[in-house]
N, C-alpha and C positions, 0 to 999 in steps of 0.2 A: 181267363187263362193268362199264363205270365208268358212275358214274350224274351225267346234268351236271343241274344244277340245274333242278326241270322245269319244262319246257315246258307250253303249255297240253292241250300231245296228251297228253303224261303225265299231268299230275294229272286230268287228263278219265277217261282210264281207272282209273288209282288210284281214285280217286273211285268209278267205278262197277264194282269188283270186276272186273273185266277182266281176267280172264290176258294176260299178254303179256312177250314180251321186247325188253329194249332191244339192239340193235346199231350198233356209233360206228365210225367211220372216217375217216380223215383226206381230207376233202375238199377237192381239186385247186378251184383260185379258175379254170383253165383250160378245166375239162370244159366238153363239147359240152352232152352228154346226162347231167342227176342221178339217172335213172335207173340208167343202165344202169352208170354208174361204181360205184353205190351196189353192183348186185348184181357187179360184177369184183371191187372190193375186197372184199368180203364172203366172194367165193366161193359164192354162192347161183345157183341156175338163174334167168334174168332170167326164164320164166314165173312165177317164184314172188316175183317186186321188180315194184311196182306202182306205178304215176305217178299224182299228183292234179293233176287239170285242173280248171279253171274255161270253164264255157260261157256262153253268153248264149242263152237257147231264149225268143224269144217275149217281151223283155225283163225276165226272172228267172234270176239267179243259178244254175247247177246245177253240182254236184261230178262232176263223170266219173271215176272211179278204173279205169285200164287197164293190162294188161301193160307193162314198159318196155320191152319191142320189137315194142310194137304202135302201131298209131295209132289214135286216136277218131275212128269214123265218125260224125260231127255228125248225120246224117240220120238214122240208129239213133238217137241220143242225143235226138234233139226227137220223134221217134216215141214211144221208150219213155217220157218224160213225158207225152204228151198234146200236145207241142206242134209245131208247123209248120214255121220253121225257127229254125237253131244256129250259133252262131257262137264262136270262141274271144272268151274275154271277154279285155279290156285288162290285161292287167298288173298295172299301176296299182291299179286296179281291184278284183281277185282281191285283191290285196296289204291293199289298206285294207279289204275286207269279210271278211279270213278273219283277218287281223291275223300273217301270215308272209309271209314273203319268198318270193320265185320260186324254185325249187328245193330249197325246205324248207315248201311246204305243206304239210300234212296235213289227210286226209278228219275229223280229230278233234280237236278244240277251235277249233273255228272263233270269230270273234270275233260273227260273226252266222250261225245255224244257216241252212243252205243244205238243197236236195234234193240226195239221195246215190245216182248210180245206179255201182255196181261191174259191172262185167265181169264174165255170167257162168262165161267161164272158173276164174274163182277158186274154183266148186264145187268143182273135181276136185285141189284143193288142201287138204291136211291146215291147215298154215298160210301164208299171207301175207307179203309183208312192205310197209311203206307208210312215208311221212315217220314221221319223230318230231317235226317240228316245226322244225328247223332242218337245214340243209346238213351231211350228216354224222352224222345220226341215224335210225336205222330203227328201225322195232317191227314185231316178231314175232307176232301172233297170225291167230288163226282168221275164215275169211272173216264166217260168222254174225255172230262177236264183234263183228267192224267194222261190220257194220249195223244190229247192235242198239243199239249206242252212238250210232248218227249217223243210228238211223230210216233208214238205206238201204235199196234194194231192189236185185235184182239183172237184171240185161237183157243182151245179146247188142249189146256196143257198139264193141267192140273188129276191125278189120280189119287185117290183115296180121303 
C-alpha cells in the first residue's frame, strides 16, 4: 500500500503502537455515500467499512462510528451516553472540532477528543475498517484497537 504523508489518524496510531493497515483508493469528487464507495472500491464487505458520524446528544460532541449501510439510530446514541436527545451535528461544526473534512473523518486523531461510541456490531468482526483521515483513505484494524485508542465504548446504535 502507498503511504501518503500522515494524517493525524496515522500518526495517532503509529504513536500508540496500533496495528493497522492502511487502504487508498481513488476517490470519486461525485459519490453519494464515502462510505459505501470506500468499501466497493476496496472490494471489502460494507459490514466490515464503518462511517464516523458526529452527533450533538444533549449539547456535547459525540463520535458514532456505524456500518456504512447502516443508519444511526440517534435515540440509541443519546441513550447509550446517558443522554436524552441527539441530533446530527452541523457540518461545519464536526469539521472544525475534529479538524477533517466531511467524508474523511476519522474516529482517530480528532483535533479535540470527543466520546466514542462504535456499533456493536463490529464485535463479530476480526477487523474493521474506518477513515484514514481523508477521502480516499481507510485503516484496517481491530474493533478493540479502535476504542482503546479513542477511549470508545461499544453500544447497539446502528439500525437497518
Amino acid at each position: 500500500m502507498s503511504t501518503p504523508a500522515g494524517t493525524p489518524a496515522i500518526l495517532a496510531l503509529t504513536a500508540a503502537s496500533v496495528p493497522f493497515t492502511q487502504h487508498t483508493y481513488a476517490h470519486d469528487p461525485r459519490a453519494a455515500a464515502y462510505g459505501l464507495e470506500a468499501a466497493e472500491k476496496l472490494g471489502i464487505a460494507p459490514e466490515r467499512v464503518f462511517k464516523t458520524l458526529m452527533a450533538d446528544v444533549d449539547g456535547a460532541l459525540v463520535v458514532a462510528v456505524v456500518p456504512v449501510a447502516a443508519r444511526l439510530d440517534l435515540n440509541r446514541l443519546a441513550a447509550a451516553v446517558g443522554g436524552r436527545r441527539a441530533e446530527m451535528a452541523d457540518p461545519a461544526v464536526a469539521q472544525r472540532r475534529t479538524g477533517y473534512v466531511v467524508g474523511g473523518i476519522s474516529p482517530v486523531g480528532q483535533r479535540t477528543a470527543h466520546r466514542t461510541v462504535l456499533d456493536s456490531s463490529a464485535i463479530l468482526c476480526e477487523q474493521i475498517l474506518v477513515s484514514g483521515g481523508r477521502r480516499g483513505l481507510d485503516v484496517e484494524l481491530a474493533p478493540d484497537d479502535l476504542l482503546a485508542v479513542t477511549g470508545g465504548e461499544y453500544a447497539d446504535i446502528a439500525r437497518g
